[in-house]
C-alpha positions as a Markdown table, in Angstrom:
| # | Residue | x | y | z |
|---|---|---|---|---|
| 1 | Unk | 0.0 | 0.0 | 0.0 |
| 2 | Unk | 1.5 | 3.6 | -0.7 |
| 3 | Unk | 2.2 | 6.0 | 2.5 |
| 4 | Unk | -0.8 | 8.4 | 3.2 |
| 5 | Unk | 2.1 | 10.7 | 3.9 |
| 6 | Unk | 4.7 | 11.9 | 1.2 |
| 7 | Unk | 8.0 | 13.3 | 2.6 |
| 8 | Unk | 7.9 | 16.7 | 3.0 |
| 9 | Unk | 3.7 | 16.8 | 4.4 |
| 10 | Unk | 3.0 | 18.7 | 7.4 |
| 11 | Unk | 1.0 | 17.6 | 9.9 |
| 12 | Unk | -1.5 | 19.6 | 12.4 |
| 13 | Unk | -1.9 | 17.9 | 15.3 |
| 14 | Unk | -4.0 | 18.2 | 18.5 |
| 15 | Unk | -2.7 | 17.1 | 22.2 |
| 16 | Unk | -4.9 | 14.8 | 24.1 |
| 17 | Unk | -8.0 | 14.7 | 21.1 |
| 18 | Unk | -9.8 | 11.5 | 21.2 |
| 19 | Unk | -8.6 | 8.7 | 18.9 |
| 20 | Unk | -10.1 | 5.6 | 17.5 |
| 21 | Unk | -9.1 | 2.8 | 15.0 |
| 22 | Unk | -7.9 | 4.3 | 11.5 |
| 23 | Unk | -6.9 | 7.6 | 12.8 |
| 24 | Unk | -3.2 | 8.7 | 12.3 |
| 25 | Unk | -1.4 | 9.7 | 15.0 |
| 26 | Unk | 1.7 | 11.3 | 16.9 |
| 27 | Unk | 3.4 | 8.5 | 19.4 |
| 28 | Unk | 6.5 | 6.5 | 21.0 |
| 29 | Unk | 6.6 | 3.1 | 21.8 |
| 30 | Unk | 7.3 | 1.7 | 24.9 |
| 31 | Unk | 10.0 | 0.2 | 24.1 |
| 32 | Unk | 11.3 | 2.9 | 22.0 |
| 33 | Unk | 11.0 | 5.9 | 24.0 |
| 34 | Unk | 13.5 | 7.9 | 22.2 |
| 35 | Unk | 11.7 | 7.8 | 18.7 |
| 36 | Unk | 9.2 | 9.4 | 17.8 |
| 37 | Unk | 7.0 | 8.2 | 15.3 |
| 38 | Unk | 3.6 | 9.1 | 13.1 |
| 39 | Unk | 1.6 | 6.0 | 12.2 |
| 40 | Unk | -2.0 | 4.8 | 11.6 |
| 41 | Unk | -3.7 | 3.5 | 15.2 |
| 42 | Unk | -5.1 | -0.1 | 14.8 |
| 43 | Unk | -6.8 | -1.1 | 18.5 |
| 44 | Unk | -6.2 | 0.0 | 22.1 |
| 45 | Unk | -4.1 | -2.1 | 24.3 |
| 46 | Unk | -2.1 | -2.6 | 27.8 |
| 47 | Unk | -3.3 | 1.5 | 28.4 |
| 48 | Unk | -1.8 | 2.3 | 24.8 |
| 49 | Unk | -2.6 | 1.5 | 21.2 |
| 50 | Unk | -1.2 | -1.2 | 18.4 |
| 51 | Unk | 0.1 | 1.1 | 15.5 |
| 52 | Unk | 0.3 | 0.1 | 12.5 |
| 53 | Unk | 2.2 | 1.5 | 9.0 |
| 54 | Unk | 0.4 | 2.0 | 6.1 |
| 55 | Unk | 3.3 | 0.6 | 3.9 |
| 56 | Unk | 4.2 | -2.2 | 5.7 |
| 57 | Unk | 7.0 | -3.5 | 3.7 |
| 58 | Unk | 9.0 | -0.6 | 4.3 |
| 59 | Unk | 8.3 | 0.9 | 8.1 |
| 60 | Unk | 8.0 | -0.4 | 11.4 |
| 61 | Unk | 4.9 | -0.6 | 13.8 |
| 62 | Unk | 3.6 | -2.4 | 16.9 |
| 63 | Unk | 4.6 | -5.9 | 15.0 |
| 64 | Unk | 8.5 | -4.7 | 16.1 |
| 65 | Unk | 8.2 | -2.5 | 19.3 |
| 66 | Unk | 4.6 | -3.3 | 20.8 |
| 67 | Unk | 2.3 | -1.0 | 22.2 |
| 68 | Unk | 2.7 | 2.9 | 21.7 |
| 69 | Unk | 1.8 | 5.8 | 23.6 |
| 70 | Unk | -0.6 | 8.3 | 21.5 |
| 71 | Unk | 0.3 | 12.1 | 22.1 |
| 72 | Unk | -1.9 | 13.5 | 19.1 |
| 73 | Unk | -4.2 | 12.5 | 16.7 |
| 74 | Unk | -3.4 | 14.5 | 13.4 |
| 75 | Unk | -6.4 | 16.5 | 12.4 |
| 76 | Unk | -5.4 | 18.7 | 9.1 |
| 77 | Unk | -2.5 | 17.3 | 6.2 |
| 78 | Unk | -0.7 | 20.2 | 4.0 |
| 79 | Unk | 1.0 | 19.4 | 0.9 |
| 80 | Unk | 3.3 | 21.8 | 0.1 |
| 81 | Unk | 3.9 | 22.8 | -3.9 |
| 82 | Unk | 5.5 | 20.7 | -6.1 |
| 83 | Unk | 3.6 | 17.6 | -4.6 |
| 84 | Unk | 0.5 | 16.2 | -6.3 |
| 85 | Unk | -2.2 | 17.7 | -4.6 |
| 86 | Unk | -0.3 | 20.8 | -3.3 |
| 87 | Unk | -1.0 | 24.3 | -2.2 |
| 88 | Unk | -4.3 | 23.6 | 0.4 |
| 89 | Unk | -4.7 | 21.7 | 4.2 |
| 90 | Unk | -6.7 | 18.8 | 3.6 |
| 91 | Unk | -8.6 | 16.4 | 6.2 |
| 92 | Unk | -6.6 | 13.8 | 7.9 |
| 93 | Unk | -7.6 | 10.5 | 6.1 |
| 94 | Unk | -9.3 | 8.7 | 8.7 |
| 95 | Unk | -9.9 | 5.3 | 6.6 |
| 96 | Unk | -8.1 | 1.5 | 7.4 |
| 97 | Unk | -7.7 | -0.1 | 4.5 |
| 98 | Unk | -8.5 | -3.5 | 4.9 |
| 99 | Unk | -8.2 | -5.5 | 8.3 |
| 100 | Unk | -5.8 | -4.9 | 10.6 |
| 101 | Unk | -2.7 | -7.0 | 10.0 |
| 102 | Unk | -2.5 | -11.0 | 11.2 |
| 103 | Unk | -0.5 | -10.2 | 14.3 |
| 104 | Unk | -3.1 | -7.5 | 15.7 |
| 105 | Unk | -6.6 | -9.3 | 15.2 |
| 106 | Unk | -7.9 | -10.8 | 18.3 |
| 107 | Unk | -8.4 | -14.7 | 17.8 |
| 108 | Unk | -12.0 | -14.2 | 17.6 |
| 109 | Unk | -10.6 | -12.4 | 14.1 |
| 110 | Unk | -8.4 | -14.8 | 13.5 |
């Protein structure tokens, strides 16, 4: 699947705003504390949430470092010029393609 976000995007954000499955968010893992990260949320957890990459051949998610900590759930997406669909702030995509990933589903999923 191709990123939602192309290098070079900016991202408003808003501290503490309710999230739910599909939304992308600002985090750090548990077990990465020192990285910061902005990926799609997949289903709450141990007090956190399972994140989830929308290319998953090429990123890293809750499959490598567990269960994150959401800070922000990204509200607005600008595309600067030169990128396709530049020049205007645009709606966060809020849409999960598909079902979660094998290693998230609950085994009634399974």
């Amino acid at each position: 699947m191709t990123p939602t976000l192309l290098p070079g995007d900016w991202l408003l954000v808003r501290y503490g705003a309710p999230v739910r499955p599909g939304a992308i968010v600002l985090a750090r893992f548990r077990r990465r504390p020192d990285l910061l990260v902005i990926k799609r949320a997949v289903a709450e957890q141990d007090g956190g949430w399972l994140l989830a990459s929308d290319n998953a051949g090429q990123g890293s998610d809750s499959r490598q470092y567990g269960v994150a900590d959401v800070l922000a759930r990204a509200v607005r997406v600008w595309r600067p010029e030169g990128l396709p669909g530049a020049g205007r702030w645009r709606s966060a995509p809020r849409r999960w393609w598909g079902m979660a990933p094998r290693e998230f589903r609950s085994p009634e999923q399974a």
